[in-house]
C-alpha positions as CSV (number, residue, x, y, z in Angstrom):
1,X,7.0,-4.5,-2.1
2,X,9.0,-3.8,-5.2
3,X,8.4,-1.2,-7.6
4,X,8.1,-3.3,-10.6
5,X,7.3,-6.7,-12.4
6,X,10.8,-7.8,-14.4
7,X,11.6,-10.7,-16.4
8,X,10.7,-14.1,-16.0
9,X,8.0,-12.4,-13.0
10,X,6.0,-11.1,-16.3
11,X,5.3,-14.7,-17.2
12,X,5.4,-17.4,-14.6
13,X,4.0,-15.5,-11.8
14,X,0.7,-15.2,-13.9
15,X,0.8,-18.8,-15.2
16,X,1.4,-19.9,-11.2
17,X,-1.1,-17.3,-9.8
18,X,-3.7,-18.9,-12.8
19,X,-3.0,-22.7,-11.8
20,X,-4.1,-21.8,-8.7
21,X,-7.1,-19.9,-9.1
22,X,-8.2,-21.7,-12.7
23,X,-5.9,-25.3,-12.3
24,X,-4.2,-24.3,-15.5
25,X,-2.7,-21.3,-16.9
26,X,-5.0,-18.8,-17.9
27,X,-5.4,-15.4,-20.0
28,X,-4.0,-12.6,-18.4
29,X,-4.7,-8.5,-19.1
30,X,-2.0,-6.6,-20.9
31,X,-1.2,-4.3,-17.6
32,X,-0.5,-7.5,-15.8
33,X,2.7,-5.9,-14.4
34,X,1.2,-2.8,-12.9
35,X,-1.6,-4.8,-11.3
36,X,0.6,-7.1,-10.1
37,X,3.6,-4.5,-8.5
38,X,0.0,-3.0,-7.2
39,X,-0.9,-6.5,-5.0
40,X,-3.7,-6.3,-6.8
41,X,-4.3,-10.1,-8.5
42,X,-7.6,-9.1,-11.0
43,X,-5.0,-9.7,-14.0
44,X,-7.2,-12.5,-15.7
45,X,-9.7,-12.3,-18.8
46,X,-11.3,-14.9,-20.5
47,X,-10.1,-18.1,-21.6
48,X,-6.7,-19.8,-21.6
49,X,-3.1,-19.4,-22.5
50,X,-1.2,-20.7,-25.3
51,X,1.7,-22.8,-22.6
52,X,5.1,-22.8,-23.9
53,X,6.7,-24.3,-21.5
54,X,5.7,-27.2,-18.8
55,X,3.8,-26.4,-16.1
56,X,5.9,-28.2,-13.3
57,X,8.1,-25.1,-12.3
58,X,5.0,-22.8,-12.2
59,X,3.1,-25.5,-10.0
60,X,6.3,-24.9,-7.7
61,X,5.7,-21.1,-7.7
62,X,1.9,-21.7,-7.8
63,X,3.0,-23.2,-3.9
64,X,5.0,-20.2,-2.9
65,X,2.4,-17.6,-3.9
């Protein structure tokens, strides 16, 4: 596993791993990162995400994760 969340990770693996639990990107906790470079997915609070880009690339990472 590696140590740390960097660049575009801090974004569209959220937004992918939110498609997939919520169908659409979703509000994500501020200590995303060290949740994440944990394995441990509970990054989500309420509500969803302003989207600034389109969601067809995370859709494609949604399908890795």
């Amino acid at each position: 596993m590696p140590p740390s969340v960097i660049f575009d990770e801090t974004y569209y693996v959220p937004d992918a791993l939110g498609i997939l639990k919520f169908g659409s990107e979703h509000n994500y906790s501020s200590h995303r990162n060290g949740l994440l470079a944990r394995g441990d997915p509970h990054i989500f609070t309420r509500g969803g995400e302003f989207v600034a880009h389109p969601p067809f690339g995370k859709i494609l990472i949604a399908a890795g994760e």
